[in-house]
C-alpha positions, 0 to 999 in steps of 0.5 A: 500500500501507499501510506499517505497524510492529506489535507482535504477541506481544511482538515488532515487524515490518512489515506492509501493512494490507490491509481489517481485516488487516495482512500479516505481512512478518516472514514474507518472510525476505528482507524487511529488519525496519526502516523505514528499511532496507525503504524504503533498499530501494526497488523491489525491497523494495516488489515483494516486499511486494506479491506477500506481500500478493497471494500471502496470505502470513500475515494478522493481524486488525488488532484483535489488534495495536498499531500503531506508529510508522511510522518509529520513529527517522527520521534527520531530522524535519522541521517547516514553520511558517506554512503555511496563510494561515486559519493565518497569519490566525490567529497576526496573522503576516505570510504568509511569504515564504520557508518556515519550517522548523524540526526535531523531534527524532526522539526526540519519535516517538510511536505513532499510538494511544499516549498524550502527555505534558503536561508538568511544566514547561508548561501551554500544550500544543497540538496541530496536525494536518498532513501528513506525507511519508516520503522513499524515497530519499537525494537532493538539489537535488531540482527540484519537478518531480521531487518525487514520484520521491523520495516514499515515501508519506505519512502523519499528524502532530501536530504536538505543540507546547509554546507558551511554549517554542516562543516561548523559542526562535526557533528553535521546536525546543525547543517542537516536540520534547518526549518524545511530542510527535510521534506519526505514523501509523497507517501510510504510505500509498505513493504508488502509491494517492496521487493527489494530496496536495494535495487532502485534507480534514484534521480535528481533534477534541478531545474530539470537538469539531471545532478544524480542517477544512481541506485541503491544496490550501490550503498556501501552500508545497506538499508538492513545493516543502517537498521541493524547498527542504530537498534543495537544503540538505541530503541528505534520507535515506530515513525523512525525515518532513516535517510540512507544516504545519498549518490554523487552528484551533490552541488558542494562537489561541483566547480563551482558549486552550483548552490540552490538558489531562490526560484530553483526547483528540485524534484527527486525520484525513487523507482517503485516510489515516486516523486517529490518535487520543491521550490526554494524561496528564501526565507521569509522575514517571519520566521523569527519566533520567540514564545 
């Protein structure tokens, strides 16, 4: 199924994208109305949204709603560095060893259609297209093998990255988490339609010029490994996004960079997925907020 959040009429539930529709399953009255708590559900939850979809219960064409992000606060967004060698090539890094893991902010979640900030304090704003996971299930010391059964579905990340903050702090967290820089979506596909993850082309355009192509059976530390080092640190909760890295191609490696600028346009996509697509405005000067 593809798992997504939509606003409708001014008020915001979930559905299952099916074709050019989505099922409105703020009309299974049973069904919890977030994320985190439809996936903290699992099976049972997933069942009913399966037989909405099979017994028709009410659709709404796609065009009349506005997607938005899957999982709109997850308790843990979670970021690889380095992941792809065209990408370690690219930086003149060594191949890591070890993975490089780094948090986003959940507040840096954005819509998948909705517009990112280029922000007042930086010009040096990139982008990085990647594969995202949704964690289903509250587990830990995951072994690899075992990966898939704590798995949800998958989805799309820009990684949105800010460069001179993102090498301010070792760390990266800091560059990585800007308001707006972490738009996901459209929607998670469940992994019942996901044979494999890692057999996906992925693409980015800016402004319909092609910056990467690549796919992710090319991942140096794979979607299952990434699962299986963070739970054996810490308890992952169901809503956890992991952005599994990116492939070469990023602005920060050219010559010069071509750094995003207000007006461009972004659009990433993910074979079996889809595709989000953002504008960069600048900052708008009310951002600015205290209490």
């Amino acid at each position: 199924m593809k798992l997504a959040r939509f606003t409708h009429n001014n008020a915001t539930r979930l559905g299952v994208v099916v074709d050019n529709s989505i099922v409105d399953l703020g009309a299974v009255p049973e069904l919890p109305r977030d994320m985190t708590a439809f996936l903290t559900a699992g099976k049972d939850a997933l069942d009913r949204a399966r037989a909405a979809v099979r017994d028709g219960v009410r659709m709404l064409p796609l065009k009349e709603v506005t997607l938005e992000a899957p999982v709109a606060r997850p308790p843990e967004f979670l970021a690889i560095g380095l992941n792809y060698a065209d990408h370690v090539a690219e930086t003149g890094s060594k191949k890591p060893e070890f993975p490089m893991f780094f948090n986003k902010q959940a507040t840096c979640v954005n819509a998948p259609f909705a517009p990112i900030h280029r922000p007042r304090v930086s010009e040096a704003l990139d982008y990085e297209g990647e594969l995202g996971i949704v964690i289903g299930k509250r587990c830990r010391h995951v072994p690899r093998d075992r990966a898939h059964e704590v798995i949800a579905g998958y989805l799309i990340v820009d990684d949105v990255s800010v460069r001179d903050w993102q090498r301010r702090a070792q760390t990266m967290t800091l560059g990585k988490s800007f308001d707006t820089h972490g738009p996901i979506g459209p929607w998670i596909v469940t992994t019942d339609e996901m044979a494999d993850p890692h057999k996906l082309e992925l693409r980015t355009w800016v402004n319909g010029e092609l910056r990467q192509h690549s796919n992710t059976r090319h991942l140096i530390f794979d979607c299952f490994a990434q699962v299986e080092t963070l739970s054996t640190v810490c308890t992952l909760l169901p809503g956890t996004i992991i952005s599994t890295g990116t492939p070469s191609g990023v602005a920060a490696a050219m010559k010069p960079p071509k750094w995003l600028k207000a007006g461009d346009v972004v659009k990433i996509e993910i074979e079996s997925i889809g595709s989000i697509e953002h504008k960069v405005i600048e900052e708008p000067a009310d951002t600015t907020r205290i209490g």
